[in-house]
N, C-alpha and C positions, 0 to 999 in steps of 0.2 A: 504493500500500500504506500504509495506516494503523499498520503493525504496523513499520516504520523507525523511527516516531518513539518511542514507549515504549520500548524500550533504551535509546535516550539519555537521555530525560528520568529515566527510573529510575534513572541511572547518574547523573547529575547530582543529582538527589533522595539519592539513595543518597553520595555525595561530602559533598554539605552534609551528612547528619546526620553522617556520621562526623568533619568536621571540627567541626559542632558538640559531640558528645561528648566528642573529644578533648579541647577547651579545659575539660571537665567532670573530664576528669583518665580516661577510661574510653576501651578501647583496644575497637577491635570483632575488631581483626585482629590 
């Protein structure tokens, strides 16, 4: 199944931006 790995990687994708915004001062959650 192909479709294992895109949850993770979107979830990881998704991690990074929100720590990079953080450090921008901007909450997503």
């Amino acid at each position: 199944h192909e479709g294992t790995h895109k949850p993770l990687v979107s979830s990881i994708l998704f991690n990074h931006v929100q720590d990079k915004l953080e450090k921008l001062g901007i909450k997503i959650v």
